[in-house]
Backbone of each chain as ProteinMPNN parsed JSONL, in Angstrom:
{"seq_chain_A": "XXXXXXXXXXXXXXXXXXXXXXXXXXXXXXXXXXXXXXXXXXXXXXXXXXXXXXXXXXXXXXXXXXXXXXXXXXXXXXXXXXXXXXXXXXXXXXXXXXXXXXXXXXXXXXXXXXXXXXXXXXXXXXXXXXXXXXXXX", "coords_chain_A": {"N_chain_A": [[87.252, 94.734, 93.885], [85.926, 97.208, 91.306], [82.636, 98.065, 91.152], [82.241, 98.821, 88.617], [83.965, 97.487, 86.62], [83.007, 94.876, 87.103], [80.713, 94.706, 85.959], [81.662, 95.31, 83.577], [83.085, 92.85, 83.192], [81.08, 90.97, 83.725], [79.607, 91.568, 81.393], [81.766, 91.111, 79.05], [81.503, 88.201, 79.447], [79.212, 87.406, 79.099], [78.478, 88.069, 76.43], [79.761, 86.88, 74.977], [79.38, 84.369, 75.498], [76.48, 84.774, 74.713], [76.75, 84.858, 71.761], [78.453, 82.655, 70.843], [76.514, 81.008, 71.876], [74.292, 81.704, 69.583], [75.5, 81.591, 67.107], [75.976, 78.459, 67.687], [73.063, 77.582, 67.274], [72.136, 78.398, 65.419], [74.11, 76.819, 63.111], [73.705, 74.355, 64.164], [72.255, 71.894, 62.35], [74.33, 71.304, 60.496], [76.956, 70.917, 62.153], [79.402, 69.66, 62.848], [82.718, 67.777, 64.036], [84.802, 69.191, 64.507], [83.687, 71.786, 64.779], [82.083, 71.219, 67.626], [84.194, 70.756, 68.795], [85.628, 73.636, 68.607], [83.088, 75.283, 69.885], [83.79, 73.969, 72.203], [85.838, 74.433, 73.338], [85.091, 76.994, 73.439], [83.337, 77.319, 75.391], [84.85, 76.459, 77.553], [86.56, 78.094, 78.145], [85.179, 80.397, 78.668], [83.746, 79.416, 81.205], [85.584, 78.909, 82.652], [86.375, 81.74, 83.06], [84.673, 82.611, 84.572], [84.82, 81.621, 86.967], [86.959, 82.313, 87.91], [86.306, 84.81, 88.353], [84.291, 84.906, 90.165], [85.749, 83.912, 92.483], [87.228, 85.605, 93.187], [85.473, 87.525, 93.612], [84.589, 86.487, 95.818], [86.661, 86.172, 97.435], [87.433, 89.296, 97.424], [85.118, 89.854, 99.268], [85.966, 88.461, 101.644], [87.593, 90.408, 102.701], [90.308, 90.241, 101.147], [92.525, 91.433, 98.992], [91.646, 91.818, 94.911], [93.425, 91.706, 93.4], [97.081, 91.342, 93.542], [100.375, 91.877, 94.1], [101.083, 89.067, 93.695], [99.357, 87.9, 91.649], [99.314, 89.586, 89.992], [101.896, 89.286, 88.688], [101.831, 87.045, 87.97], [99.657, 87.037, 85.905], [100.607, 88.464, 83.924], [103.232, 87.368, 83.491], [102.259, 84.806, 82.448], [100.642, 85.542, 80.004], [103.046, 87.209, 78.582], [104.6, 84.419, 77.673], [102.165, 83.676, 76.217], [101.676, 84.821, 74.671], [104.602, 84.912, 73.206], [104.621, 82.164, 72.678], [102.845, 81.891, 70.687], [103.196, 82.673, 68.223], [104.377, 80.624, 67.313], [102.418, 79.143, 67.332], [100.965, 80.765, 64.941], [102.585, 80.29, 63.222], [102.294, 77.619, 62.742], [99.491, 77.341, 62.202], [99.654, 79.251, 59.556], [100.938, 77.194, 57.888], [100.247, 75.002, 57.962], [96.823, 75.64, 57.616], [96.485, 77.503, 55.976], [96.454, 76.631, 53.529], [94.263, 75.047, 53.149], [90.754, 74.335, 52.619], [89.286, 75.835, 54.573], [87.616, 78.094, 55.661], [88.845, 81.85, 56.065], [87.827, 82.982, 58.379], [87.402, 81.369, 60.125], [90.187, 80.119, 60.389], [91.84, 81.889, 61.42], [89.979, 82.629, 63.368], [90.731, 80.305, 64.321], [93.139, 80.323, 65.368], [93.327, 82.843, 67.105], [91.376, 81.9, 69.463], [93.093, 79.43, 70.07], [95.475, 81.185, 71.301], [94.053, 81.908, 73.504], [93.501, 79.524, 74.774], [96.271, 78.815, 75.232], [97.303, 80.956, 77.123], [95.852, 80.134, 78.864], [96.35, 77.684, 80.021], [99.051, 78.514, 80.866], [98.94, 80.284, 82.906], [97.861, 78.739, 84.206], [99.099, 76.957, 85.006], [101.748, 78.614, 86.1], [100.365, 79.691, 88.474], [99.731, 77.302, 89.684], [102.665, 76.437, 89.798], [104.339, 78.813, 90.613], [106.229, 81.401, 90.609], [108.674, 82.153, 91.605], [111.479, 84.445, 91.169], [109.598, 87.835, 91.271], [110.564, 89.201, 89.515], [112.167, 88.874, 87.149], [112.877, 86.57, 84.412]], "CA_chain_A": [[86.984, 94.988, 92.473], [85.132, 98.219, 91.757], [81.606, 97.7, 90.469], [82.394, 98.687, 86.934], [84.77, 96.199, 86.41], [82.261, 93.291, 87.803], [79.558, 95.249, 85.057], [82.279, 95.014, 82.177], [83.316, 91.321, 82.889], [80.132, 90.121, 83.454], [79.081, 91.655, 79.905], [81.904, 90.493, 78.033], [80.95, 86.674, 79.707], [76.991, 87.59, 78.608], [78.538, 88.779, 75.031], [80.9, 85.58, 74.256], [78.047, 83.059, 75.248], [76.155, 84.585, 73.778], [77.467, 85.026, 70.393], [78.943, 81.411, 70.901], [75.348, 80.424, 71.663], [73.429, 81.991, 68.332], [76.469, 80.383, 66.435], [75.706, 76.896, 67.83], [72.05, 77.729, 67.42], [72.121, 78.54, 63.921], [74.82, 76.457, 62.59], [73.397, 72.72, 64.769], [72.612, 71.609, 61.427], [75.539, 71.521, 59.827], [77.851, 70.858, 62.587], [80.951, 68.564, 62.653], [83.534, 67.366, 65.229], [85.26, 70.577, 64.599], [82.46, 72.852, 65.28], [82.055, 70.972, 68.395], [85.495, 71.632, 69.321], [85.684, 74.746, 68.79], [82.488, 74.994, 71.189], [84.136, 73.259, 73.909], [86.967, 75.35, 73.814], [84.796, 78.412, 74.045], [82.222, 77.192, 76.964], [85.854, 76.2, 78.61], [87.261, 79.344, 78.441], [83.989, 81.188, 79.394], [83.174, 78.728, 82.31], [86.835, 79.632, 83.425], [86.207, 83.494, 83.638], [83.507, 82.642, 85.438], [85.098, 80.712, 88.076], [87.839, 82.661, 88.341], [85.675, 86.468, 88.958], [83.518, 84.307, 91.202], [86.575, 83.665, 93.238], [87.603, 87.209, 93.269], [84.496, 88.458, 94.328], [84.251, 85.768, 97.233], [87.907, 86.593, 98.119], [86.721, 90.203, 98.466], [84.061, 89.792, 100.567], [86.512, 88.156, 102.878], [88.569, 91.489, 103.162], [91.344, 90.153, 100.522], [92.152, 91.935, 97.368], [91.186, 91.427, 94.255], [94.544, 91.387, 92.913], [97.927, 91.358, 94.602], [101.947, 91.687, 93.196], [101.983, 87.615, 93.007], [98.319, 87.719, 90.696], [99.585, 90.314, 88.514], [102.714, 88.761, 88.093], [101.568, 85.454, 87.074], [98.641, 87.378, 84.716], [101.984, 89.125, 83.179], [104.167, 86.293, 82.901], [101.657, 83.832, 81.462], [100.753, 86.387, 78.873], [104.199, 86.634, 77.932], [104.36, 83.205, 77.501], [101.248, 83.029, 75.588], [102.28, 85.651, 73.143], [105.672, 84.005, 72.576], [104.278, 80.663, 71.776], [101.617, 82.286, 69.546], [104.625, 82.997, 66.856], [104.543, 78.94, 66.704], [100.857, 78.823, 66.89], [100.474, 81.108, 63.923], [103.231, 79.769, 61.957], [101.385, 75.884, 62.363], [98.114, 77.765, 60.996], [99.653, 79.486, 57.939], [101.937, 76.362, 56.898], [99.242, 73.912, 57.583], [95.832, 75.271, 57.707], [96.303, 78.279, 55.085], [96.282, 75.901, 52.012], [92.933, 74.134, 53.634], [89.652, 74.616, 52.056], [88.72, 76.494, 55.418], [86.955, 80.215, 55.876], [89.863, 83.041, 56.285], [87.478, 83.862, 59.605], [87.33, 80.069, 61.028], [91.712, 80.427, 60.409], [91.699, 83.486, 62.341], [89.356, 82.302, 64.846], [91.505, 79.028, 65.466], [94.633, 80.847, 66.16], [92.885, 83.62, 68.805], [90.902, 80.395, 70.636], [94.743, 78.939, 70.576], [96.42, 82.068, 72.247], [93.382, 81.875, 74.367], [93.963, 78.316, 75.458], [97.738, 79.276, 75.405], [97.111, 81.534, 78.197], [94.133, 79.237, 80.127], [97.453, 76.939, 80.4], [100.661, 79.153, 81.199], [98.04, 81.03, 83.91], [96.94, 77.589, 85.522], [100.758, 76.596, 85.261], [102.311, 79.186, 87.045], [99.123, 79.315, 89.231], [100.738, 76.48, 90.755], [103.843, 76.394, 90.441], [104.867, 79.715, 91.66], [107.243, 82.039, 89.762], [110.075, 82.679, 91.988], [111.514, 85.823, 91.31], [108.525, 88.594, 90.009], [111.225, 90.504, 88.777], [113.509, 87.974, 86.618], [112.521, 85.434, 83.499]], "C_chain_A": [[85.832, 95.982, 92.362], [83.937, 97.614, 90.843], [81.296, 97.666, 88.566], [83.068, 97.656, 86.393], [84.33, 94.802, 86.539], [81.379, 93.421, 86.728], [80.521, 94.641, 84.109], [82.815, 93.538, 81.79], [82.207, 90.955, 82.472], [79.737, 90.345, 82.207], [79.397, 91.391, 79.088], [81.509, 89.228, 78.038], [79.868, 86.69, 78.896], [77.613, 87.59, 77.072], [78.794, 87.568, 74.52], [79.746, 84.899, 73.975], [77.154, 82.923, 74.897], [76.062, 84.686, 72.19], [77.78, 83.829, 69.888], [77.352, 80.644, 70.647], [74.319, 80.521, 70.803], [74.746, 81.062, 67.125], [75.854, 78.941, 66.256], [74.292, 76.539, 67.27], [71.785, 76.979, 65.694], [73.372, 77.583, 63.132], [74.867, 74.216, 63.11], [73.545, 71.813, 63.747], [73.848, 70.849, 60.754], [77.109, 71.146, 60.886], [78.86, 69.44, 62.909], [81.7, 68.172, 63.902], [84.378, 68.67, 65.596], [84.779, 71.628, 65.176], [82.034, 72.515, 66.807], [83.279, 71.065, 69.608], [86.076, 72.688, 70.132], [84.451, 75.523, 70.271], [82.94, 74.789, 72.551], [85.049, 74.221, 74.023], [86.346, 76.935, 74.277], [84.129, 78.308, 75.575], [83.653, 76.873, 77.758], [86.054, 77.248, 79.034], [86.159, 80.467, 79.162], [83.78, 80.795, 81.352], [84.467, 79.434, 83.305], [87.254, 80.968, 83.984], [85.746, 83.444, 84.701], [83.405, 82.373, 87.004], [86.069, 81.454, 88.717], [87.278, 84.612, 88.939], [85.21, 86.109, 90.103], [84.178, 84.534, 92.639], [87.054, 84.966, 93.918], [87.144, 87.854, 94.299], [84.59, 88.207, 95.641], [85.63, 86.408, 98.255], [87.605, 88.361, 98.502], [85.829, 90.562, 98.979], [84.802, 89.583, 101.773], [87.579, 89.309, 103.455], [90.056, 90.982, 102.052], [91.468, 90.473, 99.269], [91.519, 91.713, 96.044], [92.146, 91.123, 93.449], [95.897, 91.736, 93.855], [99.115, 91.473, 93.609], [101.803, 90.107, 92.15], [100.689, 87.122, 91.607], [98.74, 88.547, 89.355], [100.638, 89.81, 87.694], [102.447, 87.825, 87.275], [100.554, 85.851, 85.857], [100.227, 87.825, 84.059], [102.951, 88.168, 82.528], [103.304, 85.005, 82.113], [101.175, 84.844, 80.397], [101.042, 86.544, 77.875], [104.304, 85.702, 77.164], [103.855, 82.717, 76.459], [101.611, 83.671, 74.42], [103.603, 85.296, 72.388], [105.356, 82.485, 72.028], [103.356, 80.915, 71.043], [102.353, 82.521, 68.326], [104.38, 81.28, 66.227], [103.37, 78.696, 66.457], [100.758, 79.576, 65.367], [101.329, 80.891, 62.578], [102.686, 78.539, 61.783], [100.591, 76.446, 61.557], [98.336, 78.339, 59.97], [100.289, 78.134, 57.34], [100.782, 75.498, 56.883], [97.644, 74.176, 57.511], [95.452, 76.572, 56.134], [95.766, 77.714, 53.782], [94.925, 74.885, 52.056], [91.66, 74.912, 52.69], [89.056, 75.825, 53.332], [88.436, 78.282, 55.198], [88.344, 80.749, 56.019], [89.512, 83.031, 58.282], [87.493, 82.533, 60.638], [89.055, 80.193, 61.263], [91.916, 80.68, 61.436], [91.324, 82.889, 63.441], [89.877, 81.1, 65.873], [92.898, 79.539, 66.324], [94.008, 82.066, 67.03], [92.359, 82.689, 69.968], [92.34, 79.989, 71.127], [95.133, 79.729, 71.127], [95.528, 82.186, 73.672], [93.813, 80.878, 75.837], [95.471, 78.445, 75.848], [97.496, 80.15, 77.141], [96.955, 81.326, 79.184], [95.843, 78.786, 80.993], [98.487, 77.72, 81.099], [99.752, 79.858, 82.932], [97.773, 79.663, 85.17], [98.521, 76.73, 85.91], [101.335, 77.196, 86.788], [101.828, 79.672, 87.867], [99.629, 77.751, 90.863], [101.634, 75.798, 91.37], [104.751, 77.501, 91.201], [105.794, 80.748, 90.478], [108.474, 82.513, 90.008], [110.214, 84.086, 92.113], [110.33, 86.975, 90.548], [109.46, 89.609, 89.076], [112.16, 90.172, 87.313], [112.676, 87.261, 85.517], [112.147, 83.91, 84.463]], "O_chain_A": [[84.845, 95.831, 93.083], [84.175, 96.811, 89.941], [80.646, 97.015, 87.747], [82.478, 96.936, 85.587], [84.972, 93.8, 86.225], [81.048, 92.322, 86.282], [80.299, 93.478, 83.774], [82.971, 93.077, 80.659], [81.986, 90.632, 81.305], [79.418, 89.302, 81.636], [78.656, 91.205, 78.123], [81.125, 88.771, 76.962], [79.731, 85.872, 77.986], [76.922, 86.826, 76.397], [78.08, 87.144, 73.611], [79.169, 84.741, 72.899], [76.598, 81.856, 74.639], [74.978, 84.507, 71.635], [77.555, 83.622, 68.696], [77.019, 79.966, 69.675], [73.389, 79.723, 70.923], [74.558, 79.996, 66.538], [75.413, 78.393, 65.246], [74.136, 75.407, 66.811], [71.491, 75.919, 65.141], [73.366, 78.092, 62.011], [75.553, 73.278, 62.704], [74.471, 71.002, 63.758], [73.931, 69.622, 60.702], [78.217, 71.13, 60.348], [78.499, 68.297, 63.189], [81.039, 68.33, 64.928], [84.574, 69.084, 66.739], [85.381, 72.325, 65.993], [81.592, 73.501, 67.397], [83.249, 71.335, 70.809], [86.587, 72.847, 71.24], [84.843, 76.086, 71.293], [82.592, 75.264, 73.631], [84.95, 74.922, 75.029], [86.822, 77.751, 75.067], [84.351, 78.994, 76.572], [83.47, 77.133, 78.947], [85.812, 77.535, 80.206], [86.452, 81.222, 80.089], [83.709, 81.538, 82.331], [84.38, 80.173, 84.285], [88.039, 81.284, 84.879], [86.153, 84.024, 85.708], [82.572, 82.642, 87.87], [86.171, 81.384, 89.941], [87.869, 85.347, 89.731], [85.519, 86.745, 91.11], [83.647, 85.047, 93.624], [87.186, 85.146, 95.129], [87.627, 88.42, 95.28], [84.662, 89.055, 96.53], [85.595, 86.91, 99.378], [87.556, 88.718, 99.679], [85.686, 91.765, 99.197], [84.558, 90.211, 102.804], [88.263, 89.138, 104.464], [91.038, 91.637, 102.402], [90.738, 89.988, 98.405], [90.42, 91.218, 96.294], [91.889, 90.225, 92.648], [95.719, 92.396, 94.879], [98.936, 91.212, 92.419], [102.061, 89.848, 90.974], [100.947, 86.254, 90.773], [98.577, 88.289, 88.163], [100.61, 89.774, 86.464], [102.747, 87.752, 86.083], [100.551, 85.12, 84.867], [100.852, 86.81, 83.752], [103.354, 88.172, 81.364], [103.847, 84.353, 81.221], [102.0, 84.557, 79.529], [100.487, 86.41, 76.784], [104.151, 85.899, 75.958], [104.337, 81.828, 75.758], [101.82, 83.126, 73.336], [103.697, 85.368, 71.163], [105.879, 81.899, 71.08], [102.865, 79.885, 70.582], [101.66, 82.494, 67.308], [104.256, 80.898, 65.064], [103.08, 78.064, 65.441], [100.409, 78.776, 64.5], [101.044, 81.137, 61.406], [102.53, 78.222, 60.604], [100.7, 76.28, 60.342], [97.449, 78.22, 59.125], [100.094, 78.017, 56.13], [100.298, 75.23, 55.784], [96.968, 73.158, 57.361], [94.436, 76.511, 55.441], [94.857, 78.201, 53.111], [94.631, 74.104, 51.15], [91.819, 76.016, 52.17], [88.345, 76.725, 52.883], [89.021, 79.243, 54.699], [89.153, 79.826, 56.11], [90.344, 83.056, 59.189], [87.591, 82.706, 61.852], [89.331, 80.388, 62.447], [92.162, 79.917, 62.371], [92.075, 82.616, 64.378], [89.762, 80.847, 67.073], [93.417, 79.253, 67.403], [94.66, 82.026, 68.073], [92.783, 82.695, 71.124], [92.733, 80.146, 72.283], [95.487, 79.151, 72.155], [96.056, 82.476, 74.746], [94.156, 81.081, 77.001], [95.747, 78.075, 76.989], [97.63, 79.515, 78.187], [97.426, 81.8, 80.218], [96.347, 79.257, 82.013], [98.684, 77.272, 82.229], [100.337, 79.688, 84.002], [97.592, 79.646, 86.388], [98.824, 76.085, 86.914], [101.397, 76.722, 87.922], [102.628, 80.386, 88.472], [99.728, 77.525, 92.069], [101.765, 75.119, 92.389], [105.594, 77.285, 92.072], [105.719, 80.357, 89.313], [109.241, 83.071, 89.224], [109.518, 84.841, 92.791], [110.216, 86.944, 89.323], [109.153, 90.462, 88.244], [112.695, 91.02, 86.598], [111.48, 87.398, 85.777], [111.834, 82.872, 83.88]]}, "seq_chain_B": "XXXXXXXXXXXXXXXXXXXXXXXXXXXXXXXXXXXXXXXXXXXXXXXXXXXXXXXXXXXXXXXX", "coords_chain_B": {"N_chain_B": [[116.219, 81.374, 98.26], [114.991, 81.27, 101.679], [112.429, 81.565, 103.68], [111.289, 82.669, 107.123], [108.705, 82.754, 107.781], [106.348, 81.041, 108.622], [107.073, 79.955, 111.103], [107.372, 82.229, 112.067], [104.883, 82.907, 112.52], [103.687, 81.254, 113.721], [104.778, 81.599, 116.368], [103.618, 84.116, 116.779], [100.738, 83.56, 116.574], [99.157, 83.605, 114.688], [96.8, 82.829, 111.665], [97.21, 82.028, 108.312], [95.29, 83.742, 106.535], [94.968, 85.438, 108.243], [97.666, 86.857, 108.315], [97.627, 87.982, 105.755], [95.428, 88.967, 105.427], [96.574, 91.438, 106.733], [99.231, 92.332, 105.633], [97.723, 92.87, 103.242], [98.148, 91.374, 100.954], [97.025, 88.479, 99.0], [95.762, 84.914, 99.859], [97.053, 83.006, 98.941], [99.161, 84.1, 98.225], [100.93, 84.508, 100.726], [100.864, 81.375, 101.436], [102.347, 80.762, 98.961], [104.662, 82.101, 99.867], [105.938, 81.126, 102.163], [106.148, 78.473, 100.925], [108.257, 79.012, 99.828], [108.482, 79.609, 96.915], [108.232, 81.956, 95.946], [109.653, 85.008, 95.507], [109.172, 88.306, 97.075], [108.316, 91.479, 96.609], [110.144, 94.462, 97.364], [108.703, 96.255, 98.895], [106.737, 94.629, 99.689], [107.864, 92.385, 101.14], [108.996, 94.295, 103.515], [107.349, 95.218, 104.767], [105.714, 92.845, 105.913], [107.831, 92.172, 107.318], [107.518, 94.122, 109.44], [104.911, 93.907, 110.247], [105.759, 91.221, 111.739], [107.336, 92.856, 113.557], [110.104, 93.102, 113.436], [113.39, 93.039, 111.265], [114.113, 93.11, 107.817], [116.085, 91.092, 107.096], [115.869, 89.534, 108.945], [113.75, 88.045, 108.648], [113.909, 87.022, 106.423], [115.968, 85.083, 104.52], [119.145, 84.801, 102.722], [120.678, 82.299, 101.258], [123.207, 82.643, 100.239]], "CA_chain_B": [[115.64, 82.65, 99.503], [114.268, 80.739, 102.776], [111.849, 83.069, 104.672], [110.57, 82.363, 108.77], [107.204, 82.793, 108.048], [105.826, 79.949, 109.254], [107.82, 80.023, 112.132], [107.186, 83.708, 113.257], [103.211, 83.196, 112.138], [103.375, 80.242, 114.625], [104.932, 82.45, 117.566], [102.276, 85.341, 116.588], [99.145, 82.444, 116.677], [98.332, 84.22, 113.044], [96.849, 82.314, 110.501], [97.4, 82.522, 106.929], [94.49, 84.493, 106.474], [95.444, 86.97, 109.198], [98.592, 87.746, 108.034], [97.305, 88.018, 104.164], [94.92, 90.613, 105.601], [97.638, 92.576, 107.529], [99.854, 92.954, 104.501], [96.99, 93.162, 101.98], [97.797, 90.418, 99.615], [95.717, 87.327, 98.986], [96.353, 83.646, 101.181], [98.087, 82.468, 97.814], [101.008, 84.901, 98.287], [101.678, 83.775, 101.806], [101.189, 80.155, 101.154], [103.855, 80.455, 98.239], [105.977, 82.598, 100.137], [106.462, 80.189, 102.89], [106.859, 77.428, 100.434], [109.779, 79.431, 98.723], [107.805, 79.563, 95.479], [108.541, 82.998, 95.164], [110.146, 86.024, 96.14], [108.424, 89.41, 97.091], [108.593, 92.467, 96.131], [110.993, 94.526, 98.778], [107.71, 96.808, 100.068], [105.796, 93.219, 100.855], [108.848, 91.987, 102.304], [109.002, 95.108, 104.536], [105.618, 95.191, 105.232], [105.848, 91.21, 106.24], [108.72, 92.45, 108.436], [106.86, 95.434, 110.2], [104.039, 92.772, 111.371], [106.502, 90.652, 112.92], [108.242, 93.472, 114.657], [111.704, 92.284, 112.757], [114.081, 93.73, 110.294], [113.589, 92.194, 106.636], [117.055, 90.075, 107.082], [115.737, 87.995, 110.454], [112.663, 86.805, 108.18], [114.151, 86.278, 104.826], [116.933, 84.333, 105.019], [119.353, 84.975, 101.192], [121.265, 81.507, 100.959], [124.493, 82.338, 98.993]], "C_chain_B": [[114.818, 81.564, 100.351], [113.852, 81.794, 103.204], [111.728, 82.007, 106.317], [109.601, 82.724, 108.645], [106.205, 82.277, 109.141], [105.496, 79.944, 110.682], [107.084, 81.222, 113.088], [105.607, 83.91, 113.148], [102.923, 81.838, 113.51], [103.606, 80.838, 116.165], [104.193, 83.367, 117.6], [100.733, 84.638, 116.9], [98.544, 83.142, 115.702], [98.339, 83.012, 111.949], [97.211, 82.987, 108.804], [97.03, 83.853, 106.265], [95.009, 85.617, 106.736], [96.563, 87.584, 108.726], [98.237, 88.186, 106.187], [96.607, 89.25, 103.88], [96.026, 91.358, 105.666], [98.396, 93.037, 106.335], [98.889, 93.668, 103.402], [97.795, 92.715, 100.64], [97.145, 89.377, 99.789], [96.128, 85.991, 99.993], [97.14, 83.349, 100.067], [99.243, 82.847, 98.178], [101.439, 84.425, 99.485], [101.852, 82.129, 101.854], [102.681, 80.281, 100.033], [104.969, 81.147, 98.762], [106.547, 81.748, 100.73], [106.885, 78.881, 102.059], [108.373, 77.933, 99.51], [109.572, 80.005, 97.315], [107.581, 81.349, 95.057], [108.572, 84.505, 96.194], [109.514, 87.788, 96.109], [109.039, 90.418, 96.979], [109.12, 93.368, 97.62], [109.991, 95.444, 99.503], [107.055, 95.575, 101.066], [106.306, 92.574, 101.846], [109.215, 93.158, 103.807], [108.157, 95.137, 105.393], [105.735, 93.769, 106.038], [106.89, 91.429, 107.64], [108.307, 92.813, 109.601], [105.591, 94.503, 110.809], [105.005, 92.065, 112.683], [107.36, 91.379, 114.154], [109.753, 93.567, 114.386], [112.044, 93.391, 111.757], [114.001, 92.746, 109.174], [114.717, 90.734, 106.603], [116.788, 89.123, 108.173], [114.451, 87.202, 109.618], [113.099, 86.537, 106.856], [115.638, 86.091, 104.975], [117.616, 84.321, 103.439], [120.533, 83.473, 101.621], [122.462, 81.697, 100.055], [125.587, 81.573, 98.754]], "O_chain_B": [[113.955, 80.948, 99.725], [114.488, 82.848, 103.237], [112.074, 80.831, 106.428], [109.262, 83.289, 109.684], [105.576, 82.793, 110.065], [104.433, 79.936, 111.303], [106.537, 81.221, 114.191], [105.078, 84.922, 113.608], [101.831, 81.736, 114.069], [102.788, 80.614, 117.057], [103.933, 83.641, 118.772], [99.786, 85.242, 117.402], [97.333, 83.332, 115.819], [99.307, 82.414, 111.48], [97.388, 84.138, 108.404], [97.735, 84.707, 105.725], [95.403, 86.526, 106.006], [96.569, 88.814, 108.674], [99.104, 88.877, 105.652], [96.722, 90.115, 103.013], [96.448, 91.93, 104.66], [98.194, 94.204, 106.0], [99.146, 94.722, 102.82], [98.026, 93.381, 99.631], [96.579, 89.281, 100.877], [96.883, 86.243, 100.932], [98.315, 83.506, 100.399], [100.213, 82.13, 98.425], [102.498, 83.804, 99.387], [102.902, 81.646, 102.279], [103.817, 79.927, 100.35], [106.103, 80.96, 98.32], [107.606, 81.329, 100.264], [107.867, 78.242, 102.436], [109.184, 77.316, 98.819], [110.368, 80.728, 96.716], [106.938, 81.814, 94.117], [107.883, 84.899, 97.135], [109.477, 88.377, 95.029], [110.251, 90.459, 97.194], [108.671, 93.094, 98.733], [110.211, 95.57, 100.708], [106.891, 95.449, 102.279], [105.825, 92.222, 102.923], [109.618, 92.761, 104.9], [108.255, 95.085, 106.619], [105.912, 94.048, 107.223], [106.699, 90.92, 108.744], [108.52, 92.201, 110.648], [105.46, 94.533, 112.033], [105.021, 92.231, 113.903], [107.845, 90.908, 115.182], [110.505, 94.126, 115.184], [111.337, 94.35, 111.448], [113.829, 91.565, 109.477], [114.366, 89.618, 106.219], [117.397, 88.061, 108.3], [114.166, 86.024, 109.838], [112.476, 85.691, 106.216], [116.379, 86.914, 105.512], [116.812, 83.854, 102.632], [121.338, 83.817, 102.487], [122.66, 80.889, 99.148], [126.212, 81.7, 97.701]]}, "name": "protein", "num_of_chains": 2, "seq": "XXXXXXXXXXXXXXXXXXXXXXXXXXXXXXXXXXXXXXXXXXXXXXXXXXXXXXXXXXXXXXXXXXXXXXXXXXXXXXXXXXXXXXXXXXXXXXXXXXXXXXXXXXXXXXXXXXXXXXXXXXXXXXXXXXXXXXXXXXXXXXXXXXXXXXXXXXXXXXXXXXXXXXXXXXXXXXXXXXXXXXXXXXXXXXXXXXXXXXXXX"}
């Protein structure tokens, strides 16, 4: 992984948590089961970058790529995946959360966290189950 | 698709590793190849060949 690419992760990681972490900061107060939630789902998804560049890096140190056919595939096909079940995710959030008292930008922000988590999943899926053919459905 | 991985990594005395280098993909891809869990692309499979010394049909085995 070339050094820019280790610069631009690590900064969006630095950016999320902290953005996530003036959020939490400023909003302690006031916060709910929801807000706590939402939280967990971000420090998940963060922690998970984190673990997974880590891995990367360590793997090339040992002389082994940083990505390979069967990594791209599975980033590609969970993706997929995530973007096809995001049609159902964002039809749940207009039928049921549109008519809610909630922000426009909390909405919004539940259905990108969801394609997020959509992803975490289909990625840690076919992670280990395998995908068969890379070329096929 | 059955491959001889295993097999021809056991007559070579190459670990996982070693052959993961040699091709240049990760230990994942050879662990799932040998379990079946998924079929390579026909350079990796060549490449996979060209270690063993073999033609791509003595290590991947097509079940029809």
């Amino acid at each position: 992984m070339s050094k820019s690419k280790i610069l631009l992760i690590s900064l969006a990681t630095g950016t999320v948590t902290f953005v996530a972490g003036m959020w939490l900061y400023f909003s302690r107060a006031t916060m709910g089961a929801f807000e706590y939630a939402v939280a967990g789902f971000v420090l998940m998804t963060v922690i998970f970058g984190f673990v997974v560049g880590l891995k990367k890096l360590s793997d090339e140190k040992k002389g082994f790529p940083a990505d390979d056919e069967l990594s791209i595939s599975i980033k590609l096909k969970a993706g997929a995946m995530a973007f096809l079940c995001s049609f159902y995710l964002w039809t749940f959030v207009m039928i049921f959360l549109s008519g809610s008292n909630m922000d426009v930008e909390v909405i919004i922000g539940i259905g990108v966290l969801g394609m997020a988590v959509l992803f975490l999943g289909f990625w840690t899926y076919y992670s280990q189950k395998g995908i068969g053919d890379a070329h096929s459905n | 698709m059955r491959t001889r991985i295993k097999e021809l990594r056991a007559r070579d005395s190459l670990t996982q590793d070693e052959l993961a280098r040699k091709v240049n993909v990760r230990r994942e891809t050879i662990v799932f190849l040998e379990k079946g869990k998924y079929n390579p692309s026909l350079k990796l499979a060549y490449d996979i060949a060209q270690t063993f010394g073999l033609g791509i049909e003595e290590v991947f085995i097509f079940d029809i």
